[in-house]
PDB file of N, CA, C, O and CB in Angstrom:
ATOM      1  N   UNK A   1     133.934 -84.214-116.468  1.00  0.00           N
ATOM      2  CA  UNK A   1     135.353 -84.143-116.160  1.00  0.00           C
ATOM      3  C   UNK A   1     135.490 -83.775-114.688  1.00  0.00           C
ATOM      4  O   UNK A   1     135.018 -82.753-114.190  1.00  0.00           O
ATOM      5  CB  UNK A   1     136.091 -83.109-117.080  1.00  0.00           C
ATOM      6  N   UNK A   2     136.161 -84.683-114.062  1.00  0.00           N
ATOM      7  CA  UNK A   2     136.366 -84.294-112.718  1.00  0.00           C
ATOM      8  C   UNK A   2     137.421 -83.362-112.109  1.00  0.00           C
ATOM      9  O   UNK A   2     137.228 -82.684-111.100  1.00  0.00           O
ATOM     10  CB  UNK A   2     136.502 -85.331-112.155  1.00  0.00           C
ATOM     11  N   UNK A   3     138.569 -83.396-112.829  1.00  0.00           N
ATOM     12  CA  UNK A   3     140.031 -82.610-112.808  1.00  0.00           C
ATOM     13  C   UNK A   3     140.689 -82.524-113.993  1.00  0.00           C
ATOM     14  O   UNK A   3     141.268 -83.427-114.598  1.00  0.00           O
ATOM     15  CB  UNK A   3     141.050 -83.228-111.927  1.00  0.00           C
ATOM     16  N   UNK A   4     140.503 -80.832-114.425  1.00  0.00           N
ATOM     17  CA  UNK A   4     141.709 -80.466-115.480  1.00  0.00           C
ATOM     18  C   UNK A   4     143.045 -80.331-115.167  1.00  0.00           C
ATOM     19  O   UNK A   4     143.109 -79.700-114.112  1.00  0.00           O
ATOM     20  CB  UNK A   4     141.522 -79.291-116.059  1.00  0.00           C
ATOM     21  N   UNK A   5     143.769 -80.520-115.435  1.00  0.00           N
ATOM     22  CA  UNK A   5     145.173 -80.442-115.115  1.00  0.00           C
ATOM     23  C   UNK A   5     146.061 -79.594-116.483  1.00  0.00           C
ATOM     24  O   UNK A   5     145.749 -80.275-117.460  1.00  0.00           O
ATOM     25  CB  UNK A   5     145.710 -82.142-114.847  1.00  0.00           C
ATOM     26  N   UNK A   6     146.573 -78.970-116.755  1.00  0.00           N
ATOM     27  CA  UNK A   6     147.228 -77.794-117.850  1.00  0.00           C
ATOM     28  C   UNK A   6     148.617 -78.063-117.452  1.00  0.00           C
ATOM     29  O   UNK A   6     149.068 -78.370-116.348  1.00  0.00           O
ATOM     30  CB  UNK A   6     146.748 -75.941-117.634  1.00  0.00           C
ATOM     31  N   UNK A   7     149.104 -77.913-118.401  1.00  0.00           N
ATOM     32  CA  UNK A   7     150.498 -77.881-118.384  1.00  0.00           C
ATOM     33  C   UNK A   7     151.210 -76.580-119.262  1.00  0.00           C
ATOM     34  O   UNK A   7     150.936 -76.274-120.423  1.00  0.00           O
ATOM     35  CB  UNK A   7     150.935 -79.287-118.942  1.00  0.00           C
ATOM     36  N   UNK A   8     151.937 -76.089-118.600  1.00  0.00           N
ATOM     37  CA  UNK A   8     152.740 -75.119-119.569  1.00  0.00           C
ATOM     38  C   UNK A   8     151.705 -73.650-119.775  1.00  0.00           C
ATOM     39  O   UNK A   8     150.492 -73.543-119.593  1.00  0.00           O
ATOM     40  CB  UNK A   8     153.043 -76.043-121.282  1.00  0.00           C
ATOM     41  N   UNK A   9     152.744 -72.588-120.234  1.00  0.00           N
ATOM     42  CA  UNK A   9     152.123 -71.430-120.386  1.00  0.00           C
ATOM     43  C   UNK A   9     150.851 -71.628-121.592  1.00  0.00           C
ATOM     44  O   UNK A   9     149.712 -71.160-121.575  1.00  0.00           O
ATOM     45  CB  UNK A   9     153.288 -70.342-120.749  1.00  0.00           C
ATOM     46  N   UNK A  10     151.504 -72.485-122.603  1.00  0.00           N
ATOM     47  CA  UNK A  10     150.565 -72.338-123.807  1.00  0.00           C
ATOM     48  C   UNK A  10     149.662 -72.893-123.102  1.00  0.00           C
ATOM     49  O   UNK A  10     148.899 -71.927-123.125  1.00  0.00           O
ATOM     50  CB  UNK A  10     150.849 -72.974-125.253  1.00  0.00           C
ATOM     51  N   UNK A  11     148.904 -73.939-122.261  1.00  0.00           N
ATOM     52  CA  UNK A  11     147.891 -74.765-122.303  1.00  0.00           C
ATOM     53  C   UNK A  11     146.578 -73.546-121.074  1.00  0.00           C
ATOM     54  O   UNK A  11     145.374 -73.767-120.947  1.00  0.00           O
ATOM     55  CB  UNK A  11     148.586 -76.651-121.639  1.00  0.00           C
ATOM     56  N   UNK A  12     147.210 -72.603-120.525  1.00  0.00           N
ATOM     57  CA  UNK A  12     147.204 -71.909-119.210  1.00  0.00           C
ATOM     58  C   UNK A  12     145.712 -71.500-120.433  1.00  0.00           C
ATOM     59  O   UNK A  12     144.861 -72.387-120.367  1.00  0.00           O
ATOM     60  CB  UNK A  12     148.816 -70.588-118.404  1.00  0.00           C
ATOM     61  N   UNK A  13     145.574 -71.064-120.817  1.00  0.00           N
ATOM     62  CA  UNK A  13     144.024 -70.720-121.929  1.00  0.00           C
ATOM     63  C   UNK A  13     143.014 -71.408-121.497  1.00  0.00           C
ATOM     64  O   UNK A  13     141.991 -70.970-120.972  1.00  0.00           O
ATOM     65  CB  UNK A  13     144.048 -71.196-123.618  1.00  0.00           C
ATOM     66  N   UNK A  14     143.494 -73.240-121.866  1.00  0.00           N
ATOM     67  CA  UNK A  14     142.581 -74.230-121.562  1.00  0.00           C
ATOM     68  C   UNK A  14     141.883 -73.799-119.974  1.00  0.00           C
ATOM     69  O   UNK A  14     140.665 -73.679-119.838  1.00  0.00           O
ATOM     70  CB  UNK A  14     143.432 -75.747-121.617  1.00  0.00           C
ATOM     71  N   UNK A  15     142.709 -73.627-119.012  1.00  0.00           N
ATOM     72  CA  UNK A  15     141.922 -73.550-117.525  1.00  0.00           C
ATOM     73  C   UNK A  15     141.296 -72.222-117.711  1.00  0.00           C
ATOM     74  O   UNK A  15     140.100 -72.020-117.504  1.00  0.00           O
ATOM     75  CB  UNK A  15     142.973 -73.596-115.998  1.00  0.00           C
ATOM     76  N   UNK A  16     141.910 -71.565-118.001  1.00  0.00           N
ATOM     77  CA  UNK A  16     140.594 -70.425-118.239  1.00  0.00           C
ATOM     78  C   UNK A  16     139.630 -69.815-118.595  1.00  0.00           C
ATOM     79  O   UNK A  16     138.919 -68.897-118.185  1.00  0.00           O
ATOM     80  CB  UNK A  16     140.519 -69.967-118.354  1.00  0.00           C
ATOM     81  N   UNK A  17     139.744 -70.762-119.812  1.00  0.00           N
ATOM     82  CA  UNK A  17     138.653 -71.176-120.291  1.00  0.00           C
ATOM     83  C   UNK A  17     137.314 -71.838-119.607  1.00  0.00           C
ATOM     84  O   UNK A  17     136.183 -71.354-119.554  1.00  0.00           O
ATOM     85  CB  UNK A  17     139.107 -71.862-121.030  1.00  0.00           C
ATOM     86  N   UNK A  18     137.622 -72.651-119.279  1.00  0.00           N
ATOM     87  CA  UNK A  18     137.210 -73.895-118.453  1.00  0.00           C
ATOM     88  C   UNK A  18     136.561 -73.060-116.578  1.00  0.00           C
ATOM     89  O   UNK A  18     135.435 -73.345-116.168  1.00  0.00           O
ATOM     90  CB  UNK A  18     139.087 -75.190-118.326  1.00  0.00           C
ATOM     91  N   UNK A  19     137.376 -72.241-115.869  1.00  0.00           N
ATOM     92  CA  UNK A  19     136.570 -71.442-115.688  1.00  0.00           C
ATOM     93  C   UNK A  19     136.138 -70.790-115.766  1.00  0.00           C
ATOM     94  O   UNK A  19     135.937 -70.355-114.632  1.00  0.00           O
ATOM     95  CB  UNK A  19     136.451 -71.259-115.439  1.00  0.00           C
ATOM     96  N   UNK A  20     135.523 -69.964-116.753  1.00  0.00           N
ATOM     97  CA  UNK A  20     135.044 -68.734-117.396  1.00  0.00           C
ATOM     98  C   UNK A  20     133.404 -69.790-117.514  1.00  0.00           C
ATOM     99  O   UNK A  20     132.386 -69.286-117.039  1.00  0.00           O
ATOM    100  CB  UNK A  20     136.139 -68.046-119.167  1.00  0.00           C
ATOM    101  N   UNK A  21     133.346 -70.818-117.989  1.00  0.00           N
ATOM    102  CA  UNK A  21     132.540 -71.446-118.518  1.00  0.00           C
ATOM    103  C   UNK A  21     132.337 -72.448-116.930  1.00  0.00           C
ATOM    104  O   UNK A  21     132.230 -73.673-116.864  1.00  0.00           O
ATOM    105  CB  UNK A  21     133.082 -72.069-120.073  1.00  0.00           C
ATOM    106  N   UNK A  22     132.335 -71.862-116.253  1.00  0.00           N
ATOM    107  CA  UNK A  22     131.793 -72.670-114.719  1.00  0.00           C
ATOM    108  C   UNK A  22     132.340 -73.757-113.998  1.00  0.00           C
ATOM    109  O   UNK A  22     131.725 -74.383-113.135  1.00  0.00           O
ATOM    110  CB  UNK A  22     130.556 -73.259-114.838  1.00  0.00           C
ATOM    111  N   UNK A  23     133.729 -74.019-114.429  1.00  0.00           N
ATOM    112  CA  UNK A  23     134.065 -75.632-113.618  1.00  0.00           C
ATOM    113  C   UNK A  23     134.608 -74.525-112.536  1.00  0.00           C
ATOM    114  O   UNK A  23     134.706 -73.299-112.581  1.00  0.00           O
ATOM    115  CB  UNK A  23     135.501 -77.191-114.470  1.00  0.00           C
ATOM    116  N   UNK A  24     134.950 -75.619-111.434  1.00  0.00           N
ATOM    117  CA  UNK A  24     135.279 -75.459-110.215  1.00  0.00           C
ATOM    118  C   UNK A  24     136.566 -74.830-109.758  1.00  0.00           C
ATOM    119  O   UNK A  24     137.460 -75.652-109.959  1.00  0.00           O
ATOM    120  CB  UNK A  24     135.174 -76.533-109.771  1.00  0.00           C
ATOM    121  N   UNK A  25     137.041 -73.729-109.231  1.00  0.00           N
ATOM    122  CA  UNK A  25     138.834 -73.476-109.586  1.00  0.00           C
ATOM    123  C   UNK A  25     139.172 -74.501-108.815  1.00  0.00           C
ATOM    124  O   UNK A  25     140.398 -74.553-108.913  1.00  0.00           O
ATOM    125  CB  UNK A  25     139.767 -71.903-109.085  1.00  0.00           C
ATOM    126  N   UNK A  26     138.690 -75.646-107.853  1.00  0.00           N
ATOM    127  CA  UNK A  26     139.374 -76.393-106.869  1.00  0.00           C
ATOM    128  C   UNK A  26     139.630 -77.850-107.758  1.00  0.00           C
ATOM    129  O   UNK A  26     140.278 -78.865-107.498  1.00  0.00           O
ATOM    130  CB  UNK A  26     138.402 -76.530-105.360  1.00  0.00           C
ATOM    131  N   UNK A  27     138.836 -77.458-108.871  1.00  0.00           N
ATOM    132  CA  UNK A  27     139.357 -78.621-110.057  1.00  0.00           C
ATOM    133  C   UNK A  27     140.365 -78.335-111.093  1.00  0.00           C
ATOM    134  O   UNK A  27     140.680 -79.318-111.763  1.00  0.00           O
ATOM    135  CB  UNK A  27     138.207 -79.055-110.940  1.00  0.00           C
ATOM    136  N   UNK A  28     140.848 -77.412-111.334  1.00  0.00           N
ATOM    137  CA  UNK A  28     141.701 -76.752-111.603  1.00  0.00           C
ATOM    138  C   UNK A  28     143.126 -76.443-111.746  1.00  0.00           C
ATOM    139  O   UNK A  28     143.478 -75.295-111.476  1.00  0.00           O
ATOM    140  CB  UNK A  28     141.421 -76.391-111.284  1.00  0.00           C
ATOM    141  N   UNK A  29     143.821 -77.125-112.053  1.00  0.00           N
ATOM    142  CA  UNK A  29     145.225 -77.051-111.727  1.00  0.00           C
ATOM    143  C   UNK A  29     145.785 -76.962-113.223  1.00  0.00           C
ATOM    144  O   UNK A  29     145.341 -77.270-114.329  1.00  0.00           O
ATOM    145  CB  UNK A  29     145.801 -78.387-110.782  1.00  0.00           C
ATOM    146  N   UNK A  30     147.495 -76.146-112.526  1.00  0.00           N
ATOM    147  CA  UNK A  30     148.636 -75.672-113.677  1.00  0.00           C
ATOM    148  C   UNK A  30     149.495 -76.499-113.073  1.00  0.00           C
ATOM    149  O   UNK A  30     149.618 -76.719-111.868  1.00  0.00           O
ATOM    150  CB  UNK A  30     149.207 -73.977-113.869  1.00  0.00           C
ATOM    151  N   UNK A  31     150.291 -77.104-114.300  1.00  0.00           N
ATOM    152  CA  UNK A  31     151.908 -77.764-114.070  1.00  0.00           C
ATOM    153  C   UNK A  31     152.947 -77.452-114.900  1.00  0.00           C
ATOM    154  O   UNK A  31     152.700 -76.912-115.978  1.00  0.00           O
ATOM    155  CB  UNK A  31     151.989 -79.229-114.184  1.00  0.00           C
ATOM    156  N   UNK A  32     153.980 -77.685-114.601  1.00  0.00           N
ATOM    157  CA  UNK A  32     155.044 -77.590-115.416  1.00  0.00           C
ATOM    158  C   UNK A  32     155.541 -79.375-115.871  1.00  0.00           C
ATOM    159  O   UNK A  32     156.043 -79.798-116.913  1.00  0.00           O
ATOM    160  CB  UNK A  32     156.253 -76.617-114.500  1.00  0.00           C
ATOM    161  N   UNK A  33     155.170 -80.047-114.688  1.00  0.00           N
ATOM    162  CA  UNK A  33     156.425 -81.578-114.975  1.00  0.00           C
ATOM    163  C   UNK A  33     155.261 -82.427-114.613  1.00  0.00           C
ATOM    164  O   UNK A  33     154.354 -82.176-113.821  1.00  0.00           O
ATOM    165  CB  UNK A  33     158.232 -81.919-113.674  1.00  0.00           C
ATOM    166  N   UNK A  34     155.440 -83.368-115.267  1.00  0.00           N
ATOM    167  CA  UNK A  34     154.785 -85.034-115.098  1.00  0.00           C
ATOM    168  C   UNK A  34     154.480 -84.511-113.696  1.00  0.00           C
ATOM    169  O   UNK A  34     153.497 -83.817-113.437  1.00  0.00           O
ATOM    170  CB  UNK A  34     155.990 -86.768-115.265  1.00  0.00           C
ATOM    171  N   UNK A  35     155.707 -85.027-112.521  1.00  0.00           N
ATOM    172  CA  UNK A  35     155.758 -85.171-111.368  1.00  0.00           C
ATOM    173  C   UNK A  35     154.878 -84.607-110.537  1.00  0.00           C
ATOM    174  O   UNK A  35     154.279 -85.225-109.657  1.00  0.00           O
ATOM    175  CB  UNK A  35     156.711 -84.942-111.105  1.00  0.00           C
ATOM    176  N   UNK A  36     154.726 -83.071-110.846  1.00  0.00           N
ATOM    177  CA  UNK A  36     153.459 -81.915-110.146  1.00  0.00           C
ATOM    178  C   UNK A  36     152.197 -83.265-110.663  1.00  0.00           C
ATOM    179  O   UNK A  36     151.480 -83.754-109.790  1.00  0.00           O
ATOM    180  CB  UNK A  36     153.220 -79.632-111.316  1.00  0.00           C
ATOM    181  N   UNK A  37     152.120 -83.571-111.629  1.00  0.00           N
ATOM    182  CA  UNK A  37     150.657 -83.689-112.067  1.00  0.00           C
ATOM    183  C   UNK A  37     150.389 -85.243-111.689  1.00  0.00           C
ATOM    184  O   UNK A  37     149.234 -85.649-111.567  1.00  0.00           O
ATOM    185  CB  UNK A  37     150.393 -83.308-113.827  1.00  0.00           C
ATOM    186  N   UNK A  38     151.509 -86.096-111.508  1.00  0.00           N
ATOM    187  CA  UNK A  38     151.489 -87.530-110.594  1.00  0.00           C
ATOM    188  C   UNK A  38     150.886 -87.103-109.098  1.00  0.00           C
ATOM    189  O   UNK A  38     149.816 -87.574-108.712  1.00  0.00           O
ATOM    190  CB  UNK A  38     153.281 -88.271-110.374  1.00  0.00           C
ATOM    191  N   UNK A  39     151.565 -86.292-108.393  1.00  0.00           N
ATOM    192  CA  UNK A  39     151.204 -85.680-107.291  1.00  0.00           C
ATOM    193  C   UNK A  39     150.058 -85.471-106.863  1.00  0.00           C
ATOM    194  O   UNK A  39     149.614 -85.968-105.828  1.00  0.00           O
ATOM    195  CB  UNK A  39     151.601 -84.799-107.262  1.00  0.00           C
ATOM    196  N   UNK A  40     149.352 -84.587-107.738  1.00  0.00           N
ATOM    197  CA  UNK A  40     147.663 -83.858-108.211  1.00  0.00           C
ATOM    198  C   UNK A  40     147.120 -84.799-108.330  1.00  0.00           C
ATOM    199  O   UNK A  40     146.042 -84.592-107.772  1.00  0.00           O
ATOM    200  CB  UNK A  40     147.309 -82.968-109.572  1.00  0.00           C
ATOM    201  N   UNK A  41     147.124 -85.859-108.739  1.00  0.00           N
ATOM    202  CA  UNK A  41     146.394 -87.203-109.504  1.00  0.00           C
ATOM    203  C   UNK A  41     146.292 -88.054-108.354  1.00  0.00           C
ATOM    204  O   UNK A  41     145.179 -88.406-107.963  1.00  0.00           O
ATOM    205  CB  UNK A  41     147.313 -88.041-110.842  1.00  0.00           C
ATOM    206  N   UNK A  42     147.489 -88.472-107.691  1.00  0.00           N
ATOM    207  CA  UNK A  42     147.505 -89.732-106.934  1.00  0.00           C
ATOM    208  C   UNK A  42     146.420 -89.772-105.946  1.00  0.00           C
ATOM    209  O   UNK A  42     145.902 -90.889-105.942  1.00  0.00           O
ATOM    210  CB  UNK A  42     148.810 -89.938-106.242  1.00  0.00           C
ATOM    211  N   UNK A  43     145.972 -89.089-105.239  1.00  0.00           N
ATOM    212  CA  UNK A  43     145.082 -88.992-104.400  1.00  0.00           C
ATOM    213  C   UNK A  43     143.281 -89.283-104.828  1.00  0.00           C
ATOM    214  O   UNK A  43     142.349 -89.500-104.054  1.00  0.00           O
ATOM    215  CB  UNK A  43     145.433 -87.676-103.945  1.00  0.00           C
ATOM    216  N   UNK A  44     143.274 -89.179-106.396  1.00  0.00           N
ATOM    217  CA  UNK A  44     142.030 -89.209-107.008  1.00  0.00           C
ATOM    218  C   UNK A  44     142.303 -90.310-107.477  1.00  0.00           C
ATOM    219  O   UNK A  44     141.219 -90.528-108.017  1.00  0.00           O
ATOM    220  CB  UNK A  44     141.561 -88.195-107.906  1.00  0.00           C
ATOM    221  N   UNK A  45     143.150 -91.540-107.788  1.00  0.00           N
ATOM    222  CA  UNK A  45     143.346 -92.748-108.453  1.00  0.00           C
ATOM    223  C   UNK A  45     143.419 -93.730-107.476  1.00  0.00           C
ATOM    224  O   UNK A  45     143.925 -93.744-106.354  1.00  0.00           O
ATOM    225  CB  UNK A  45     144.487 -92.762-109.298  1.00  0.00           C
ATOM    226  N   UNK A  46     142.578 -94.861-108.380  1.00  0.00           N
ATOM    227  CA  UNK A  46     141.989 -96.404-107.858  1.00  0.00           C
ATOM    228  C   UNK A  46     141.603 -96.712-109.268  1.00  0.00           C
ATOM    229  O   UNK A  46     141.386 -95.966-110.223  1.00  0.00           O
ATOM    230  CB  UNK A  46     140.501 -96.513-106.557  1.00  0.00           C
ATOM    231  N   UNK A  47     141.566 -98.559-109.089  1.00  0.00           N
ATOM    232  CA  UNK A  47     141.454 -98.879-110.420  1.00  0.00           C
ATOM    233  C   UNK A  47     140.398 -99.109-111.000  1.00  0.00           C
ATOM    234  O   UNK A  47     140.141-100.121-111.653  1.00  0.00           O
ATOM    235  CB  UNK A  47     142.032 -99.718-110.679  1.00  0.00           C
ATOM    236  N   UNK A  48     139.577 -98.014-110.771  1.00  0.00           N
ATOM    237  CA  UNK A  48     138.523 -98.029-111.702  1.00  0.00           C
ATOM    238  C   UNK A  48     138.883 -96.552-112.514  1.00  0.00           C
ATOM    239  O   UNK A  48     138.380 -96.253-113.597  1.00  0.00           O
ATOM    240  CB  UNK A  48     136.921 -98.142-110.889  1.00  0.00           C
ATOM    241  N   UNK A  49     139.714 -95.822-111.872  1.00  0.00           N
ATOM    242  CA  UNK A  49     140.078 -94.415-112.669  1.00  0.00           C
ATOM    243  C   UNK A  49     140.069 -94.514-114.109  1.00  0.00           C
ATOM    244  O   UNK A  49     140.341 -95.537-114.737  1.00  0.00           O
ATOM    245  CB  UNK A  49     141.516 -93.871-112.329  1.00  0.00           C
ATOM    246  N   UNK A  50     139.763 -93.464-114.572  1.00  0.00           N
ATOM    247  CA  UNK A  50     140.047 -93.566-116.345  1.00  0.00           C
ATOM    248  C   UNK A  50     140.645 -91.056-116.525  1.00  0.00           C
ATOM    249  O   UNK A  50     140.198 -89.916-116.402  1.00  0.00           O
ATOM    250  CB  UNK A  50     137.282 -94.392-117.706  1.00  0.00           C
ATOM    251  N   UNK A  51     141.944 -91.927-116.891  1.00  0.00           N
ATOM    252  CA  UNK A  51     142.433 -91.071-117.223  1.00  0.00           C
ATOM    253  C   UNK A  51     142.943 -90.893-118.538  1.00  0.00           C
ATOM    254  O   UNK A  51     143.536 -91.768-119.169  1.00  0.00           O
ATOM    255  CB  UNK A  51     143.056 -90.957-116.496  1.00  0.00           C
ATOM    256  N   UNK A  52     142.665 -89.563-119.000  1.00  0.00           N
ATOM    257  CA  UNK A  52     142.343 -88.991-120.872  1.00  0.00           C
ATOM    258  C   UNK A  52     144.121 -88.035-120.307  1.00  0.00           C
ATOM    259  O   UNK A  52     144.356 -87.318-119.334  1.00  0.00           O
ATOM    260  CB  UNK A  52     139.967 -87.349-121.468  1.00  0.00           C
ATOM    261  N   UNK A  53     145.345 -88.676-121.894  1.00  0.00           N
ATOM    262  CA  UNK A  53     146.239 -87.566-121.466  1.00  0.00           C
ATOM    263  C   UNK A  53     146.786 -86.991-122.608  1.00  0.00           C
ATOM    264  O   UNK A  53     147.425 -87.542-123.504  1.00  0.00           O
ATOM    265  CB  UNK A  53     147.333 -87.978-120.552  1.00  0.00           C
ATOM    266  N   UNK A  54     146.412 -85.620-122.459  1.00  0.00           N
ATOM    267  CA  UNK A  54     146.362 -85.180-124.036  1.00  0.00           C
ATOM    268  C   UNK A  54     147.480 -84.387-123.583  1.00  0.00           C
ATOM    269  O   UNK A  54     147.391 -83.410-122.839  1.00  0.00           O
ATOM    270  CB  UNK A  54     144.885 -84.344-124.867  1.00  0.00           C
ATOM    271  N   UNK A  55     148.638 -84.912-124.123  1.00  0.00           N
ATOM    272  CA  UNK A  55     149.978 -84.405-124.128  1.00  0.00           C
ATOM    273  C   UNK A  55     150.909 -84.504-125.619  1.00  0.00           C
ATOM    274  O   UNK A  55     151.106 -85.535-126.263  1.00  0.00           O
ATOM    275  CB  UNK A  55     150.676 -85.225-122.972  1.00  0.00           C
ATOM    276  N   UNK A  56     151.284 -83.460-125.867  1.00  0.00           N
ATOM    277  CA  UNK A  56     152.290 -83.285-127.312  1.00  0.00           C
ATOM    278  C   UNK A  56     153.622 -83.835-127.101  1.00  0.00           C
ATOM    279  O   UNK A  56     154.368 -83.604-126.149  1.00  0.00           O
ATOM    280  CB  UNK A  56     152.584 -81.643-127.789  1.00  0.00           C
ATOM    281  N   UNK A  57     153.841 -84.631-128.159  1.00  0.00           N
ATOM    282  CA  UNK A  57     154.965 -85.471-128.111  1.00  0.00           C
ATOM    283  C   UNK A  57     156.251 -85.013-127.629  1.00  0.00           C
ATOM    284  O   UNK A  57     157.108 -85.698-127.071  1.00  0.00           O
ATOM    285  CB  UNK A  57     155.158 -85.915-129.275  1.00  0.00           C
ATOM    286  N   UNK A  58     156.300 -83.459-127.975  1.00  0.00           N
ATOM    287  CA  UNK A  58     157.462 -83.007-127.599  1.00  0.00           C
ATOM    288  C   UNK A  58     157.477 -82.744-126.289  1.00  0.00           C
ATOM    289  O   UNK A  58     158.550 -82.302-125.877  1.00  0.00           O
ATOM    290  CB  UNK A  58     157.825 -82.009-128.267  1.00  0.00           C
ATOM    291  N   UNK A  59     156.476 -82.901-125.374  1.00  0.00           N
ATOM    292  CA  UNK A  59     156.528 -82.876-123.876  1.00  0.00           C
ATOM    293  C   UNK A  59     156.391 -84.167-123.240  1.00  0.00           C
ATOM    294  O   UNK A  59     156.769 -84.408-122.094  1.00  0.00           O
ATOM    295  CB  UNK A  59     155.494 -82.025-123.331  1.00  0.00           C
ATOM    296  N   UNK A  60     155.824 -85.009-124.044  1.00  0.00           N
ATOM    297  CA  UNK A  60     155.821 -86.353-123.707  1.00  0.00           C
ATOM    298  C   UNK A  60     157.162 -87.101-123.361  1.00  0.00           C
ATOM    299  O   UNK A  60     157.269 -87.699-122.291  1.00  0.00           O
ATOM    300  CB  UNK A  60     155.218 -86.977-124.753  1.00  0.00           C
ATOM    301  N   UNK A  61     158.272 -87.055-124.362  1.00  0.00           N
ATOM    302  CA  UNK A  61     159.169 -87.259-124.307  1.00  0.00           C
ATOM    303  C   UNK A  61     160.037 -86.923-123.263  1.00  0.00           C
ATOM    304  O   UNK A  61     160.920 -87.774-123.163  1.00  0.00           O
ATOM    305  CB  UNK A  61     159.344 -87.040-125.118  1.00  0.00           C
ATOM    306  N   UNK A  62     160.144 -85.943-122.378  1.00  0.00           N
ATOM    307  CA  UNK A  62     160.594 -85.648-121.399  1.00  0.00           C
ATOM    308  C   UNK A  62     160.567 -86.601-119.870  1.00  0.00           C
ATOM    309  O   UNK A  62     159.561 -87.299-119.742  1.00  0.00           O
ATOM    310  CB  UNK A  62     160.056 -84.549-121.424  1.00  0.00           C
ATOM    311  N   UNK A  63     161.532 -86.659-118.807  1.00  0.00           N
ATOM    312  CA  UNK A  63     161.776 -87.782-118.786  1.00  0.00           C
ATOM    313  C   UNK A  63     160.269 -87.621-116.953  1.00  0.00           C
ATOM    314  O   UNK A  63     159.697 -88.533-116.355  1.00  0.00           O
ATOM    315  CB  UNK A  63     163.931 -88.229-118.802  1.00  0.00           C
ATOM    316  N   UNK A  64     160.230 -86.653-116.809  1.00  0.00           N
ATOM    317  CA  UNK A  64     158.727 -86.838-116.013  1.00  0.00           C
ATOM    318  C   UNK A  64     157.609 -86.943-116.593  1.00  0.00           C
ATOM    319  O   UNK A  64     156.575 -87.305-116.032  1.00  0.00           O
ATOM    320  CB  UNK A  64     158.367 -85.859-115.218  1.00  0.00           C
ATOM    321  N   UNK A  65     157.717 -86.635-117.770  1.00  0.00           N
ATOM    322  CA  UNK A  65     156.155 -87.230-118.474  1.00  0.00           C
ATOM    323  C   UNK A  65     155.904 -88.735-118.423  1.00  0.00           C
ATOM    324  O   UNK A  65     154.854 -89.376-118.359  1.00  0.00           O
ATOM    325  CB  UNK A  65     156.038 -86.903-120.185  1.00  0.00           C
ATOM    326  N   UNK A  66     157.512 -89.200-118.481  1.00  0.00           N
ATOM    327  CA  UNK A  66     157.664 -90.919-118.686  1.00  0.00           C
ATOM    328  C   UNK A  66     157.197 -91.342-117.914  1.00  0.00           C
ATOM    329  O   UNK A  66     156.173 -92.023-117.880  1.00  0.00           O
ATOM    330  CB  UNK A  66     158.825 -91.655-118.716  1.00  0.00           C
ATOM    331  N   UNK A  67     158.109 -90.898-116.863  1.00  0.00           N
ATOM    332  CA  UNK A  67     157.469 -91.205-115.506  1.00  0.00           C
ATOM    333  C   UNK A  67     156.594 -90.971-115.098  1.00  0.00           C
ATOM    334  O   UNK A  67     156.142 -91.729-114.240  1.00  0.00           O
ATOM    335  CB  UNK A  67     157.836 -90.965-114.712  1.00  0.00           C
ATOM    336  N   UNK A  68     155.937 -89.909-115.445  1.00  0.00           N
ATOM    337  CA  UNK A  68     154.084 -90.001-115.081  1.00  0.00           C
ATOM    338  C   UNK A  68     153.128 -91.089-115.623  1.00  0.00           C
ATOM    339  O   UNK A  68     152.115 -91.430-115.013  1.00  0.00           O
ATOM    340  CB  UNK A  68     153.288 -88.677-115.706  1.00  0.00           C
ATOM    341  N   UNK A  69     153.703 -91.866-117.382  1.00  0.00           N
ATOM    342  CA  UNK A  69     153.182 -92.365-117.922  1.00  0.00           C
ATOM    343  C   UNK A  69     153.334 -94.011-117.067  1.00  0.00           C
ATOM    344  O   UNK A  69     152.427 -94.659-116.544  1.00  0.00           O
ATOM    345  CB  UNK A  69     153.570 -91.970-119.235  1.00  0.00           C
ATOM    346  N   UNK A  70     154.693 -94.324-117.160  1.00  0.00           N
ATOM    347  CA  UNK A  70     154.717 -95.543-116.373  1.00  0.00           C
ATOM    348  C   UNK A  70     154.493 -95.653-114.862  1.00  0.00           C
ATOM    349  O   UNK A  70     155.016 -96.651-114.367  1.00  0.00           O
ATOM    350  CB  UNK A  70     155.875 -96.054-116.582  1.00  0.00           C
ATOM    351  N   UNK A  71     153.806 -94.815-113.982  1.00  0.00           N
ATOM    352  CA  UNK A  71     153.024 -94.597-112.581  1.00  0.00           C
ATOM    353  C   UNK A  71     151.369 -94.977-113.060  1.00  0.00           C
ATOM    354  O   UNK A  71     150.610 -95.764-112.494  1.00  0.00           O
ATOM    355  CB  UNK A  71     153.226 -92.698-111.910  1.00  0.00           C
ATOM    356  N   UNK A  72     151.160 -94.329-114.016  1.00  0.00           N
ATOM    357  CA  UNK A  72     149.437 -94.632-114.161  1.00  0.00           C
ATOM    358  C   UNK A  72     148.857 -95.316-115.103  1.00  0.00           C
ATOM    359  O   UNK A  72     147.672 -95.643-115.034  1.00  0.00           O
ATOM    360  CB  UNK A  72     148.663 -93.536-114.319  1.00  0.00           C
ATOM    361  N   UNK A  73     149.740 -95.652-116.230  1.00  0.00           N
ATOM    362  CA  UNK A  73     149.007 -97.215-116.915  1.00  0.00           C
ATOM    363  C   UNK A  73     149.699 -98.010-116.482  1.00  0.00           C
ATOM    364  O   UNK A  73     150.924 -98.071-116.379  1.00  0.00           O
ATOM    365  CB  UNK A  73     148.929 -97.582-118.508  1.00  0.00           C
ATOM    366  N   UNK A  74     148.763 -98.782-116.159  1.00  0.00           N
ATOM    367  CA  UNK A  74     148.634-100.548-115.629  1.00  0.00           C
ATOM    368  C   UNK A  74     148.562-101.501-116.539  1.00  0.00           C
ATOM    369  O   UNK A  74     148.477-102.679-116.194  1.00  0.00           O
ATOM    370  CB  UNK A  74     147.370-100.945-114.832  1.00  0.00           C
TER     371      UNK A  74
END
């Protein structure tokens, strides 16, 4: 995994987890909105990227998740 990205207080575990157990804090990131995490992303994406987005429907639905979703599948 090259970049975790967390969203929300509940997910804030996952990164700490994650460094407790040795990843990098400069891989590391917290968000609140799609948009933060389009932001975080864009600079690491080309089309060979493969991005995993494990997001709960009830945040999915929101209208920057959308928009995060229709920015990065092609």
């Amino acid at each position: 995994m090259d970049l975790l990205l967390v969203v929300g207080d509940e997910a804030r575990e996952i990164g700490r987890k994650a460094l407790e157990l040795g990843m990098e804090p400069d891989k590391v990131y917290y968000s609140n909105s799609g948009t933060e995490i389009f932001n975080i992303l864009q600079p690491h994406l080309n089309e060979e990227s493969i991005v995993l987005l494990k997001i709960p429907h009830r945040v999915m639905v929101q209208d920057t998740f959308k928009e995060l979703k229709a920015k990065i599948i092609v």
